[in-house]
ZAKE-653387 format. One record per atom (N, C-alpha, C, O): residue number from 1; x, y, z; atom name. Coordinates in steps of 0.05 Angstrom, whole numbers, plus 5000, padded with zeros to 4 digits. Example, Ala and Ser with C-alpha at 12.3 -4.5 7.8 and 13.67 -1.06 7.14 Angstrom:
+-----+------+------+------+------+
| seq |   xx |   yy |   zz | atom |
+-----+------+------+------+------+
|   1 | 5264 | 4886 | 5156 |    N |
|   1 | 5246 | 4910 | 5156 |   CA |
|   1 | 5264 | 4934 | 5156 |    C |
|   1 | 5285 | 4934 | 5169 |    O |
|   2 | 5257 | 4955 | 5142 |    N |
|   2 | 5273 | 4979 | 5143 |   CA |
|   2 | 5258 | 5001 | 5157 |    C |
|   2 | 5268 | 5023 | 5161 |    O |
+-----+------+------+------+------+
This chain:
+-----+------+------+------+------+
| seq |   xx |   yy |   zz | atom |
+-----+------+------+------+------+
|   1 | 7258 | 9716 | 8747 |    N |
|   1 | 7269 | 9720 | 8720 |   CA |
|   1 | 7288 | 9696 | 8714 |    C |
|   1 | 7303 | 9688 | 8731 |    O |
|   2 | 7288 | 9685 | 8687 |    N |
|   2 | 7304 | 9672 | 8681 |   CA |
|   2 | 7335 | 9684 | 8673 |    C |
|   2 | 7340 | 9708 | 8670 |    O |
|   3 | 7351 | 9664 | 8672 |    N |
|   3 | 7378 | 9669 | 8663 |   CA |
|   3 | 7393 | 9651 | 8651 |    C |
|   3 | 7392 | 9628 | 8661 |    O |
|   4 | 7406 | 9654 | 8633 |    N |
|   4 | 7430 | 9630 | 8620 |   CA |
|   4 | 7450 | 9642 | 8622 |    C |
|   4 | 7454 | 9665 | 8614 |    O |
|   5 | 7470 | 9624 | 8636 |    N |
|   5 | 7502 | 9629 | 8644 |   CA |
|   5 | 7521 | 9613 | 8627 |    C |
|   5 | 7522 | 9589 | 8633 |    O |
|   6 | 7542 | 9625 | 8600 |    N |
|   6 | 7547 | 9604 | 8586 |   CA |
|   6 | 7581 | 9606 | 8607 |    C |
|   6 | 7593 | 9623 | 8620 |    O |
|   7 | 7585 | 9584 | 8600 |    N |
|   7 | 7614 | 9576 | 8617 |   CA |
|   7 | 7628 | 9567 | 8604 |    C |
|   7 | 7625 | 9543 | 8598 |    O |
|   8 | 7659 | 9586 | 8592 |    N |
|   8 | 7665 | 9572 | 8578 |   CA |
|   8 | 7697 | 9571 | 8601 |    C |
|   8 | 7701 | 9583 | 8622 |    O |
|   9 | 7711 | 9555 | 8589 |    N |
|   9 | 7739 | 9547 | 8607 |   CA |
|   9 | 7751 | 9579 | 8614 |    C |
|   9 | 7748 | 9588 | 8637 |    O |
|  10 | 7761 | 9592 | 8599 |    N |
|  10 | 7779 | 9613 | 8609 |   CA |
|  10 | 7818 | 9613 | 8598 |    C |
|  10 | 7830 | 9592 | 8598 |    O |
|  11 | 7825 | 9628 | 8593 |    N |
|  11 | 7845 | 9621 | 8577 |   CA |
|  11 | 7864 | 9657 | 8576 |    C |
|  11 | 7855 | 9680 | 8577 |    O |
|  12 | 7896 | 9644 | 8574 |    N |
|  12 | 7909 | 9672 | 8573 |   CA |
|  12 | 7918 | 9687 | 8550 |    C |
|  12 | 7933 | 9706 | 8549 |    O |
|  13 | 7904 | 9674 | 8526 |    N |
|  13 | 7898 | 9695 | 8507 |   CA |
|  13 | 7880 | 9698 | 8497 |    C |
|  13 | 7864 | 9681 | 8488 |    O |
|  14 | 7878 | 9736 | 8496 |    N |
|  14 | 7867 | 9749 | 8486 |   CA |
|  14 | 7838 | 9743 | 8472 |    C |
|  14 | 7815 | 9745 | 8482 |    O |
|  15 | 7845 | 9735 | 8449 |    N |
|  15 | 7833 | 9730 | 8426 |   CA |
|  15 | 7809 | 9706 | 8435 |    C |
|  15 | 7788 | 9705 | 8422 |    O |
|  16 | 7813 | 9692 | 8453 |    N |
|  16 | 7796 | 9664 | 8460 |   CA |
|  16 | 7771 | 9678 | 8472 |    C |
|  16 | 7749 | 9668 | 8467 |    O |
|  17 | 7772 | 9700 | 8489 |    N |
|  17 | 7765 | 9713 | 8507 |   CA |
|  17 | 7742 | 9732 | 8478 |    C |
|  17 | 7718 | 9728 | 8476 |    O |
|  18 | 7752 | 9744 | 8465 |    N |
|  18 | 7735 | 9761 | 8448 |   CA |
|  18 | 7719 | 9739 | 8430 |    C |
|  18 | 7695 | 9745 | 8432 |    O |
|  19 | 7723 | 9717 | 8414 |    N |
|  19 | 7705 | 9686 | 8411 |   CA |
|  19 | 7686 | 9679 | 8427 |    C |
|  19 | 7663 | 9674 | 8420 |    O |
|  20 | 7698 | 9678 | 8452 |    N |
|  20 | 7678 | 9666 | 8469 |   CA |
|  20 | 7658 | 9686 | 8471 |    C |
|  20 | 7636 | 9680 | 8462 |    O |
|  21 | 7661 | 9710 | 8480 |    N |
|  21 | 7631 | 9731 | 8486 |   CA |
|  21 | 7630 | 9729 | 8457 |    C |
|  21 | 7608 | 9719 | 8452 |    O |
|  22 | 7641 | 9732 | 8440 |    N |
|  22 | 7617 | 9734 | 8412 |   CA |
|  22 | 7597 | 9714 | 8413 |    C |
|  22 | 7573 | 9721 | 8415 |    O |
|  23 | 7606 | 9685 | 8413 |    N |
|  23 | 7583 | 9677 | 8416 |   CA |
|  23 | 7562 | 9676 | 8442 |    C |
|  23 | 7540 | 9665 | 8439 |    O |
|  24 | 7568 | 9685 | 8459 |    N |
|  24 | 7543 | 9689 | 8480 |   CA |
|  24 | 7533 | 9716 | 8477 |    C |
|  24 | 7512 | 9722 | 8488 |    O |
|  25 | 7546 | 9735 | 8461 |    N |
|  25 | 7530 | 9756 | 8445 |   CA |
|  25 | 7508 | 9748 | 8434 |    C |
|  25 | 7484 | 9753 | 8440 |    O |
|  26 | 7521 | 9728 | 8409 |    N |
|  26 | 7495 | 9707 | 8393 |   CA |
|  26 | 7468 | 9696 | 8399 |    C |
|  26 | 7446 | 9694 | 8389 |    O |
|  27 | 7484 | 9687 | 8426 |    N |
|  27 | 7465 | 9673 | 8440 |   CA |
|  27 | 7436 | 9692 | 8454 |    C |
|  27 | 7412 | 9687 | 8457 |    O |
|  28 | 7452 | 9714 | 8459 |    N |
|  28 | 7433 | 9739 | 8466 |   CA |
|  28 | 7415 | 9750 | 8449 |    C |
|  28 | 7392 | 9760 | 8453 |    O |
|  29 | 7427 | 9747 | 8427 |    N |
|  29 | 7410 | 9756 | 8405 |   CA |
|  29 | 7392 | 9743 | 8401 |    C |
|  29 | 7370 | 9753 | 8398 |    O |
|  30 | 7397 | 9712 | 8402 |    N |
|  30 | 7369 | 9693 | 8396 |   CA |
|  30 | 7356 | 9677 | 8419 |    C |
|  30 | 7344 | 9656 | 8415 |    O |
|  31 | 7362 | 9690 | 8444 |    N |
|  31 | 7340 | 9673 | 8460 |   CA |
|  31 | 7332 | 9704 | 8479 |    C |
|  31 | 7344 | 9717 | 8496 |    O |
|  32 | 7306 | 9706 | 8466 |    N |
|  32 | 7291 | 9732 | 8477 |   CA |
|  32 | 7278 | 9717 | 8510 |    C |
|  32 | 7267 | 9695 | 8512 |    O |
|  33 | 7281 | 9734 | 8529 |    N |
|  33 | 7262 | 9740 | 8552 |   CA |
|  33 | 7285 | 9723 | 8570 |    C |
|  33 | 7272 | 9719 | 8591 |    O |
|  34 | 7306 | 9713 | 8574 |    N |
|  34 | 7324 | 9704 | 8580 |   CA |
|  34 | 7338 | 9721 | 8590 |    C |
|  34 | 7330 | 9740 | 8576 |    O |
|  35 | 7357 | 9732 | 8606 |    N |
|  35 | 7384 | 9751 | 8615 |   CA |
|  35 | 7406 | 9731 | 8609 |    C |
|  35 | 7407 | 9709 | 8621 |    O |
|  36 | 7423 | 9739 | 8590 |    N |
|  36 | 7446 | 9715 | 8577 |   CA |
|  36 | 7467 | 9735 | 8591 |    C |
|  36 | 7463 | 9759 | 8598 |    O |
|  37 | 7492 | 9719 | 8595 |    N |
|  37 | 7513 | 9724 | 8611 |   CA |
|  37 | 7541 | 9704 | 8604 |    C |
|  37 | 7536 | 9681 | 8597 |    O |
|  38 | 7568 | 9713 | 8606 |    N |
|  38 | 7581 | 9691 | 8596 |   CA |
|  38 | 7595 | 9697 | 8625 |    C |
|  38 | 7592 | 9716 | 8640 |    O |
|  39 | 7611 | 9676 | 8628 |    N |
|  39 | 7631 | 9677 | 8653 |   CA |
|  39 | 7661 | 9646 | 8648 |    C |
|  39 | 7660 | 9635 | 8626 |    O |
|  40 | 7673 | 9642 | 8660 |    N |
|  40 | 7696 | 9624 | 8660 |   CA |
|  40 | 7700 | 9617 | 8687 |    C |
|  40 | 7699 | 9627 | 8709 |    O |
|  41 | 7708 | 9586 | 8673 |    N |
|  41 | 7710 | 9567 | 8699 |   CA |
|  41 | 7746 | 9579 | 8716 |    C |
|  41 | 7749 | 9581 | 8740 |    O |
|  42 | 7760 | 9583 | 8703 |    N |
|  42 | 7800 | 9594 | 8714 |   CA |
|  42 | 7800 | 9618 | 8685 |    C |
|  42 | 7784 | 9623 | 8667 |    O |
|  43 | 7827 | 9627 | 8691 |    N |
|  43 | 7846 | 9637 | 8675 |   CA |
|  43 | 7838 | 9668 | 8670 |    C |
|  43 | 7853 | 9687 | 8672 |    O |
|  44 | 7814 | 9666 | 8665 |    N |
|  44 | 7801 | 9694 | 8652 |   CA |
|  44 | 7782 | 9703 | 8674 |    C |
|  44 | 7777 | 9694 | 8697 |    O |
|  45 | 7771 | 9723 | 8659 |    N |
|  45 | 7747 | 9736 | 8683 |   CA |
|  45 | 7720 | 9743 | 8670 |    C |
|  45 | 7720 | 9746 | 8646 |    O |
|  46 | 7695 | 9745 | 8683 |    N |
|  46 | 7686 | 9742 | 8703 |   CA |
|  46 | 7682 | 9712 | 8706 |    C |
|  46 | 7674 | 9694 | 8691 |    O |
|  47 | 7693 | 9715 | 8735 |    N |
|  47 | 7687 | 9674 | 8742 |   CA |
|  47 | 7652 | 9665 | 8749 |    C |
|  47 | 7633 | 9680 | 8746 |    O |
|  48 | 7653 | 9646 | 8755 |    N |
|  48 | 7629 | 9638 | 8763 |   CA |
|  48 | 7610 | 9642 | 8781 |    C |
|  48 | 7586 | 9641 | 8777 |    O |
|  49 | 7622 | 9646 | 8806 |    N |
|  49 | 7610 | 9657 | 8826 |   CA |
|  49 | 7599 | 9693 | 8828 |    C |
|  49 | 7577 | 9700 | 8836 |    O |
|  50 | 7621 | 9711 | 8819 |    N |
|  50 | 7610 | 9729 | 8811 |   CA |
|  50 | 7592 | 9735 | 8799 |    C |
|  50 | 7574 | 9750 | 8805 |    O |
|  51 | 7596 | 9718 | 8770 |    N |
|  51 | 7567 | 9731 | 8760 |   CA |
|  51 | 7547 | 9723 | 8765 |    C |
|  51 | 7530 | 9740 | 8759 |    O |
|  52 | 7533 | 9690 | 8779 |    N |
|  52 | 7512 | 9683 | 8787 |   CA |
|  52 | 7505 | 9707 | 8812 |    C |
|  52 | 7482 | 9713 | 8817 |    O |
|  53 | 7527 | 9717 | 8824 |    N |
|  53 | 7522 | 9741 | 8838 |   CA |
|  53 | 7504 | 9762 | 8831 |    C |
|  53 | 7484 | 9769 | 8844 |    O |
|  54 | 7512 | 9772 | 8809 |    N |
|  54 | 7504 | 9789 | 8797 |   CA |
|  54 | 7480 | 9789 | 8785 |    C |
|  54 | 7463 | 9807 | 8785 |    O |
|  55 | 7480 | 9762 | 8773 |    N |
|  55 | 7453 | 9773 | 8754 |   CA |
|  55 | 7434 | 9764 | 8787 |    C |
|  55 | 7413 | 9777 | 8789 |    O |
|  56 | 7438 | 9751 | 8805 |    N |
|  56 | 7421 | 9748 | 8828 |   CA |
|  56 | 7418 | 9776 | 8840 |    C |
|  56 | 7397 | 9783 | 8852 |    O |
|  57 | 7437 | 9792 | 8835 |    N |
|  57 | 7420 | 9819 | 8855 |   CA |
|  57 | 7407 | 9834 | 8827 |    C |
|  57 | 7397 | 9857 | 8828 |    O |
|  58 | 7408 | 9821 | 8805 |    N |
|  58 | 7390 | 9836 | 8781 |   CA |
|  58 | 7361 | 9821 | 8777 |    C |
|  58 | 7345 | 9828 | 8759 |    O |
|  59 | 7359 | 9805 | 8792 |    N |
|  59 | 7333 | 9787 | 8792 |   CA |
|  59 | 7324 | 9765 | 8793 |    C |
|  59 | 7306 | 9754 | 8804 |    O |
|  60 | 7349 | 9758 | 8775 |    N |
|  60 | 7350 | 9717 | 8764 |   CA |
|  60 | 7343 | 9707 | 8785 |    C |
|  60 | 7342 | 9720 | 8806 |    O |
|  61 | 7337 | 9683 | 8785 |    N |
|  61 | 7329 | 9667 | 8805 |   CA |
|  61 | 7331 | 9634 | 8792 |    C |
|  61 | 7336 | 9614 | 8806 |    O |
|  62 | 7327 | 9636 | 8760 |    N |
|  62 | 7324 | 9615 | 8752 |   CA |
|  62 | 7341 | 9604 | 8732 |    C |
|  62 | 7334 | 9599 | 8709 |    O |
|  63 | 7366 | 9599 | 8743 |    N |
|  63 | 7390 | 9595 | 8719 |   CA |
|  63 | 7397 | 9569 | 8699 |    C |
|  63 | 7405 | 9548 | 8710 |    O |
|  64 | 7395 | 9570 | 8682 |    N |
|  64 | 7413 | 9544 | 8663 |   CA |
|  64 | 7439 | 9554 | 8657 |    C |
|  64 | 7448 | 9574 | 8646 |    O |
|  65 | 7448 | 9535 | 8667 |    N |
|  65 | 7477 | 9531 | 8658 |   CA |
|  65 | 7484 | 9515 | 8631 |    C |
|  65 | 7479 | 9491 | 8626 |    O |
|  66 | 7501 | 9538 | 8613 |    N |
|  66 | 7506 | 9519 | 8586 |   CA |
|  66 | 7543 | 9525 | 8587 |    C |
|  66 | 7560 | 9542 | 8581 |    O |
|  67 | 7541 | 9496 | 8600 |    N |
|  67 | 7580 | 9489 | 8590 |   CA |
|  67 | 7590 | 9497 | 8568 |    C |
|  67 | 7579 | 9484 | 8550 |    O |
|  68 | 7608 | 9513 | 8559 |    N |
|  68 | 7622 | 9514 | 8532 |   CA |
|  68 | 7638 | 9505 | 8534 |    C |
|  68 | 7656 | 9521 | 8540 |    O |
|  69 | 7647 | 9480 | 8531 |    N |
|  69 | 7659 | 9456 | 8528 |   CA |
|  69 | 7658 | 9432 | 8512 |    C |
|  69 | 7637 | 9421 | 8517 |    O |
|  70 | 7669 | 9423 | 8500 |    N |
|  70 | 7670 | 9399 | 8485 |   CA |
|  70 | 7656 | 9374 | 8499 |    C |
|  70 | 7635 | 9363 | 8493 |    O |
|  71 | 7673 | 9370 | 8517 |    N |
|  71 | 7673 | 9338 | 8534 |   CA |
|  71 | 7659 | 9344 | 8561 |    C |
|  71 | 7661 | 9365 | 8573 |    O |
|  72 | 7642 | 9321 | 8569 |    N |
|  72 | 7645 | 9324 | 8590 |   CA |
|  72 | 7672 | 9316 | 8613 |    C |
|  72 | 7675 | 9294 | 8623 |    O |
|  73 | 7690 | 9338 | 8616 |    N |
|  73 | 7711 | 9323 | 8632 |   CA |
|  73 | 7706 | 9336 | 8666 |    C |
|  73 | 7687 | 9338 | 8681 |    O |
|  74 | 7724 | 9339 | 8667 |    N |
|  74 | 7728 | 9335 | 8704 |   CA |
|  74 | 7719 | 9360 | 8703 |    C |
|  74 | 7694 | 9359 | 8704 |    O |
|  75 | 7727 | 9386 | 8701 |    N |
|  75 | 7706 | 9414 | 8700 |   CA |
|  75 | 7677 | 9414 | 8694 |    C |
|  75 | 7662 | 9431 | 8702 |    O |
|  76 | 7673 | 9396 | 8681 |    N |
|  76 | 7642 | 9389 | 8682 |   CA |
|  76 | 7630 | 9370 | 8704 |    C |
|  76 | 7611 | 9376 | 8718 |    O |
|  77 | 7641 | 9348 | 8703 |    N |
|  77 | 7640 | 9324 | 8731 |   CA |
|  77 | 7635 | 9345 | 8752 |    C |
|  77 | 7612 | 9353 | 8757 |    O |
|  78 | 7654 | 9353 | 8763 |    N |
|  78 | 7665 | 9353 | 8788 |   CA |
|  78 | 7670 | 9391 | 8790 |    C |
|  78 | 7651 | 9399 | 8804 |    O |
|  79 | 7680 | 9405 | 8785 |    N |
|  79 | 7695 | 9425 | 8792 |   CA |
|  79 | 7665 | 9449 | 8790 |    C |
|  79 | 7656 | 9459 | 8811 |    O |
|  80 | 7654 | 9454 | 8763 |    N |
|  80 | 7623 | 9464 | 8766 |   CA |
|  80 | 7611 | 9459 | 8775 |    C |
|  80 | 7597 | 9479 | 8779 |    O |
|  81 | 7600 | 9434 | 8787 |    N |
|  81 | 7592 | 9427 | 8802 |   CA |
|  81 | 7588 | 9439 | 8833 |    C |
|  81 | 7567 | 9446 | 8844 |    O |
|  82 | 7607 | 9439 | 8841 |    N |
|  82 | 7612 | 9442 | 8872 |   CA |
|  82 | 7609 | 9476 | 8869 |    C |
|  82 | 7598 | 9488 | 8888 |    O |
|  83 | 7617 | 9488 | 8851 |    N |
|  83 | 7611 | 9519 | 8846 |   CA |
|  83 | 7587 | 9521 | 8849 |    C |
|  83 | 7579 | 9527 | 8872 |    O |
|  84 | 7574 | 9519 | 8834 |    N |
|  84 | 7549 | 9517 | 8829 |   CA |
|  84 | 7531 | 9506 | 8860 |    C |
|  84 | 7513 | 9521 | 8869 |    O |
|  85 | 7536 | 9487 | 8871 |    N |
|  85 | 7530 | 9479 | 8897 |   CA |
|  85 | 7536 | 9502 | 8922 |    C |
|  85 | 7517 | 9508 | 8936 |    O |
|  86 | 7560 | 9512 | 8926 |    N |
|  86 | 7562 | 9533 | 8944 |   CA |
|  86 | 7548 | 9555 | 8931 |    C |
|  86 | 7549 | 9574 | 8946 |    O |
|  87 | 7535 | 9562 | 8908 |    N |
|  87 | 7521 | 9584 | 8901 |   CA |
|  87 | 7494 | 9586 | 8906 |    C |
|  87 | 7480 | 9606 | 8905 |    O |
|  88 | 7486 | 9552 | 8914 |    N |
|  88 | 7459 | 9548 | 8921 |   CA |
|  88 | 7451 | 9552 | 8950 |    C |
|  88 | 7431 | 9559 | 8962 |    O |
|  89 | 7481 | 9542 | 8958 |    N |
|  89 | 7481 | 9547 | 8988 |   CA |
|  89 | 7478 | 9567 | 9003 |    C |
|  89 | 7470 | 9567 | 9026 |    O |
|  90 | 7486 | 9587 | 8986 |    N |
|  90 | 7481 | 9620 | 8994 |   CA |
|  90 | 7457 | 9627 | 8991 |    C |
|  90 | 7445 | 9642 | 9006 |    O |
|  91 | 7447 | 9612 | 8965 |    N |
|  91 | 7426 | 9640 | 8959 |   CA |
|  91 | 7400 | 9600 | 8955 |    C |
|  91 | 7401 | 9582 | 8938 |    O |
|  92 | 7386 | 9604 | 8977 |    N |
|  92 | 7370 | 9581 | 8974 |   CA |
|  92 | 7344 | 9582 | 8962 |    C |
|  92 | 7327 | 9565 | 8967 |    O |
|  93 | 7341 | 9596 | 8950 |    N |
|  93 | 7319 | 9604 | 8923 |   CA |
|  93 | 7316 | 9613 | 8906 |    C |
|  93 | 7297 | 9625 | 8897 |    O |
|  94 | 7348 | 9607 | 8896 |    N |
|  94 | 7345 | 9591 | 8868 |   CA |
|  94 | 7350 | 9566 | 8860 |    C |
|  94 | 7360 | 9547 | 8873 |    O |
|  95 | 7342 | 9568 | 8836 |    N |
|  95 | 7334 | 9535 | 8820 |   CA |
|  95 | 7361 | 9541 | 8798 |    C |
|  95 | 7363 | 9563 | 8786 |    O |
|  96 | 7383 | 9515 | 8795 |    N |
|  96 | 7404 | 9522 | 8780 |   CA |
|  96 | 7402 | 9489 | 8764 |    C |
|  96 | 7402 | 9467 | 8773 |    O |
|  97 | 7400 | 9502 | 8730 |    N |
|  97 | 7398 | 9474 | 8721 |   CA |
|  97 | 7420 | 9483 | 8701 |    C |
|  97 | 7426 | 9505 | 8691 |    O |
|  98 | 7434 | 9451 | 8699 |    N |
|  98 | 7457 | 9443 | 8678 |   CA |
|  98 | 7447 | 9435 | 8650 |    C |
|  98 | 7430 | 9417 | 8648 |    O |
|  99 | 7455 | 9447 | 8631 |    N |
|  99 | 7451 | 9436 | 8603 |   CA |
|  99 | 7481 | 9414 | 8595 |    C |
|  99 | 7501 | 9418 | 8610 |    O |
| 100 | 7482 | 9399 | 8580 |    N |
| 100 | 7498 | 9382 | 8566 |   CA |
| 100 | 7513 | 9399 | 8548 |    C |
| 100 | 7503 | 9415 | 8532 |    O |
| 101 | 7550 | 9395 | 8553 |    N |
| 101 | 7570 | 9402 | 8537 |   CA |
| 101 | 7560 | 9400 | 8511 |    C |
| 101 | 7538 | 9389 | 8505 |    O |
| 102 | 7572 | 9408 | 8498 |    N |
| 102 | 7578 | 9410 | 8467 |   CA |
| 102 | 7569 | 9385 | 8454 |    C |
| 102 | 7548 | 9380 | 8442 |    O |
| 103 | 7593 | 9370 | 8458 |    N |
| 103 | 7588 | 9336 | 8453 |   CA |
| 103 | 7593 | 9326 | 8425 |    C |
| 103 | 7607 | 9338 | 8409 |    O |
| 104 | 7577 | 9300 | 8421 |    N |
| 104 | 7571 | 9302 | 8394 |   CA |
| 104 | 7548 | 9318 | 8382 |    C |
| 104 | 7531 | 9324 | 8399 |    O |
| 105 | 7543 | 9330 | 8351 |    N |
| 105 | 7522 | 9336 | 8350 |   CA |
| 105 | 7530 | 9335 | 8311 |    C |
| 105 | 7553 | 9338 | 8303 |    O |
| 106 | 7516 | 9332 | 8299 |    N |
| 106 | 7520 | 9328 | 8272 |   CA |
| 106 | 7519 | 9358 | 8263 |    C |
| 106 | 7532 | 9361 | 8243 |    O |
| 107 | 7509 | 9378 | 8271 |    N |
| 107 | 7520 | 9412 | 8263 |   CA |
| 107 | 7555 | 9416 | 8270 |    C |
| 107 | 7567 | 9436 | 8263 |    O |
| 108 | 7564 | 9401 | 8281 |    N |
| 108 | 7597 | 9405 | 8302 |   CA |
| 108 | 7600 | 9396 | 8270 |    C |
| 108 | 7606 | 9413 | 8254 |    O |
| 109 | 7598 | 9377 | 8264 |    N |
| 109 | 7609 | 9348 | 8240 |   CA |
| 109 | 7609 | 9371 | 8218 |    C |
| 109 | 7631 | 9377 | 8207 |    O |
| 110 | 7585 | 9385 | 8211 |    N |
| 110 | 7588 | 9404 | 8188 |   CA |
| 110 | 7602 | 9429 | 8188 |    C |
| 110 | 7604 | 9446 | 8171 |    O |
| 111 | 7610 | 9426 | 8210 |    N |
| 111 | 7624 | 9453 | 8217 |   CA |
| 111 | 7658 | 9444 | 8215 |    C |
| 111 | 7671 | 9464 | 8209 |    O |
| 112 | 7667 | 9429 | 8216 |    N |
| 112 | 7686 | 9409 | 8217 |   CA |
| 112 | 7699 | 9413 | 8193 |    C |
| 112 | 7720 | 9424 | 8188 |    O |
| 113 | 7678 | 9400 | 8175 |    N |
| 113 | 7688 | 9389 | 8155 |   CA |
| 113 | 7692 | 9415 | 8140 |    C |
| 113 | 7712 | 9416 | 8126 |    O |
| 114 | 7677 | 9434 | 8141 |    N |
| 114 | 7681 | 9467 | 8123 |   CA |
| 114 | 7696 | 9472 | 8136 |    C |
| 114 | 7710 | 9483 | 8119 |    O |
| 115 | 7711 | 9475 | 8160 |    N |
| 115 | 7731 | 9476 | 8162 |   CA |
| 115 | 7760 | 9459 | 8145 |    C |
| 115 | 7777 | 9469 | 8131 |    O |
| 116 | 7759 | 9442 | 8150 |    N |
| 116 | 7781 | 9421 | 8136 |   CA |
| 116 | 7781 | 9420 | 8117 |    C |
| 116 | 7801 | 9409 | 8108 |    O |
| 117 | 7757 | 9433 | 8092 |    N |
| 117 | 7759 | 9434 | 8066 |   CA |
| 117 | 7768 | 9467 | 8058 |    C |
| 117 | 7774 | 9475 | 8035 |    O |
| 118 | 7767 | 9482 | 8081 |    N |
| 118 | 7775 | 9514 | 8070 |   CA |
| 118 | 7798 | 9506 | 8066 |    C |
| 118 | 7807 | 9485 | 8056 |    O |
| 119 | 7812 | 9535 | 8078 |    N |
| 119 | 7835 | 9546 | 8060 |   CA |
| 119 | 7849 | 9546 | 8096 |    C |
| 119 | 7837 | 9557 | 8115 |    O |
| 120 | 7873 | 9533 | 8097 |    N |
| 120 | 7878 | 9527 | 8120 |   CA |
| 120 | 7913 | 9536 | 8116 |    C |
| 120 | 7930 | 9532 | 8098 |    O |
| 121 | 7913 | 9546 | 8139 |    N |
| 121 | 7948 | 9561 | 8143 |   CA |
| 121 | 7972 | 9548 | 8148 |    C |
| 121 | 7973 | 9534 | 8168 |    O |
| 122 | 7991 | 9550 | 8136 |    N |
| 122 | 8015 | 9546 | 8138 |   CA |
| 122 | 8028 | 9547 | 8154 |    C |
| 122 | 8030 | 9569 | 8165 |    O |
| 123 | 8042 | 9526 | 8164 |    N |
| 123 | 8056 | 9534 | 8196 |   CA |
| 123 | 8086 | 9527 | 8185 |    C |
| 123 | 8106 | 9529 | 8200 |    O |
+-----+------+------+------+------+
Protein backbone atom coordinates (compact mmCIF):
# COMPACT_ATOMS: atom_id res chain seq x y z
CA UNK A 1 0.00 0.00 0.00
CA UNK A 2 0.99 3.32 -0.66
CA UNK A 3 1.31 6.31 1.71
CA UNK A 4 2.02 10.11 1.82
CA UNK A 5 3.49 11.52 5.07
CA UNK A 6 3.13 15.38 4.98
CA UNK A 7 5.82 16.92 7.42
CA UNK A 8 5.29 19.89 8.50
CA UNK A 9 7.88 21.64 11.29
CA UNK A 10 5.81 21.56 14.52
CA UNK A 11 5.15 24.51 16.59
CA UNK A 12 3.71 25.65 20.25
CA UNK A 13 0.71 27.13 19.11
CA UNK A 14 -2.29 25.86 18.92
CA UNK A 15 -3.71 27.29 15.90
CA UNK A 16 -0.49 26.21 13.50
CA UNK A 17 -1.30 22.70 14.50
CA UNK A 18 -5.18 22.90 13.40
CA UNK A 19 -3.77 24.71 9.63
CA UNK A 20 -1.48 22.25 9.24
CA UNK A 21 -3.93 18.95 9.43
CA UNK A 22 -6.45 21.04 7.50
CA UNK A 23 -4.44 20.93 4.82
CA UNK A 24 -3.38 17.26 4.89
CA UNK A 25 -7.16 16.77 5.41
CA UNK A 26 -7.20 18.48 1.79
CA UNK A 27 -4.74 16.57 0.71
CA UNK A 28 -6.83 13.42 1.68
CA UNK A 29 -9.55 14.50 0.01
CA UNK A 30 -7.83 14.75 -3.32
CA UNK A 31 -5.39 12.03 -3.66
CA UNK A 32 -7.65 8.81 -3.66
CA UNK A 33 -5.97 5.18 -3.11
CA UNK A 34 -3.11 6.81 -1.13
CA UNK A 35 -3.23 6.53 3.06
CA UNK A 36 -2.42 10.47 3.77
CA UNK A 37 -1.06 11.16 7.22
CA UNK A 38 0.45 14.41 8.70
CA UNK A 39 3.22 14.25 11.39
CA UNK A 40 6.11 17.03 12.63
CA UNK A 41 9.62 17.21 12.50
CA UNK A 42 9.91 18.96 16.94
CA UNK A 43 7.55 20.85 18.99
CA UNK A 44 4.22 19.16 18.27
CA UNK A 45 2.97 15.66 17.91
CA UNK A 46 2.75 12.98 16.10
CA UNK A 47 6.56 12.95 15.19
CA UNK A 48 7.99 11.14 12.48
CA UNK A 49 9.00 8.03 13.49
CA UNK A 50 5.79 7.19 15.03
CA UNK A 51 3.74 7.57 12.42
CA UNK A 52 5.85 5.85 9.68
CA UNK A 53 5.28 3.30 12.52
CA UNK A 54 1.97 3.25 12.26
CA UNK A 55 0.81 3.46 9.02
CA UNK A 56 3.68 0.40 8.67
CA UNK A 57 1.74 -1.95 10.96
CA UNK A 58 -1.41 -0.62 8.79
CA UNK A 59 0.19 -1.79 5.58
CA UNK A 60 2.21 1.02 3.86
CA UNK A 61 5.21 -0.07 2.62
CA UNK A 62 5.55 2.59 0.03
CA UNK A 63 5.95 6.14 1.41
CA UNK A 64 6.45 9.75 -0.13
CA UNK A 65 7.43 12.13 1.90
CA UNK A 66 6.03 15.74 1.22
CA UNK A 67 8.03 18.44 3.39
CA UNK A 68 5.72 21.25 4.49
CA UNK A 69 8.20 23.66 4.32
CA UNK A 70 9.22 26.57 2.44
CA UNK A 71 13.08 26.14 1.95
CA UNK A 72 15.03 23.61 1.66
CA UNK A 73 17.01 24.21 4.99
CA UNK A 74 18.88 22.01 7.36
CA UNK A 75 15.49 19.98 8.44
CA UNK A 76 15.28 19.14 5.03
CA UNK A 77 19.23 18.60 4.27
CA UNK A 78 20.12 16.85 7.11
CA UNK A 79 17.73 16.25 10.14
CA UNK A 80 14.75 14.21 7.90
CA UNK A 81 16.94 12.70 6.48
CA UNK A 82 18.67 10.63 9.01
CA UNK A 83 14.95 10.00 10.42
CA UNK A 84 13.87 8.74 7.68
CA UNK A 85 17.22 6.54 7.33
CA UNK A 86 16.86 4.87 10.86
CA UNK A 87 13.22 4.13 9.73
CA UNK A 88 14.60 2.22 6.86
CA UNK A 89 16.86 0.59 8.97
CA UNK A 90 14.24 -1.02 10.96
CA UNK A 91 11.87 -1.91 8.69
CA UNK A 92 14.03 -2.99 5.32
CA UNK A 93 11.11 -3.25 3.00
CA UNK A 94 10.19 -0.30 2.51
CA UNK A 95 10.77 2.11 -0.25
CA UNK A 96 10.77 5.85 1.31
CA UNK A 97 10.77 8.64 -1.32
CA UNK A 98 11.26 12.52 -0.74
CA UNK A 99 9.18 15.07 -2.64
CA UNK A 100 10.58 18.82 -2.93
CA UNK A 101 9.66 21.65 -0.24
CA UNK A 102 7.35 24.14 -1.15
CA UNK A 103 9.83 26.36 -2.92
CA UNK A 104 9.22 28.53 -5.60
CA UNK A 105 6.07 27.87 -7.51
CA UNK A 106 4.02 30.66 -9.31
CA UNK A 107 0.48 29.36 -7.34
CA UNK A 108 2.70 30.50 -3.80
CA UNK A 109 3.13 34.11 -6.08
CA UNK A 110 -0.79 34.18 -6.47
CA UNK A 111 -1.45 33.35 -3.26
CA UNK A 112 0.87 36.08 -2.03
CA UNK A 113 -0.23 38.68 -3.67
CA UNK A 114 -4.29 38.06 -2.61
CA UNK A 115 -2.95 38.09 0.30
CA UNK A 116 -1.11 41.56 0.31
CA UNK A 117 -3.97 43.06 -1.58
CA UNK A 118 -6.76 41.87 1.13
CA UNK A 119 -7.68 43.46 4.05
CA UNK A 120 -4.72 43.08 6.40
CA UNK A 121 -4.65 43.80 10.39
CA UNK A 122 -3.52 46.30 12.44
CA UNK A 123 -0.92 45.80 14.87
Amino acid sequence: MKGLIVIGHGSRAGDAGEIFFKVVEGLKNKLEGSKVEGCFMELSKPYIPETIERMYEEGVKDFTILPYFLFPGIHIKEDIPEILKKAKEKHEDIKISVADPIGYHEGLIDILKERAEGEAKCI
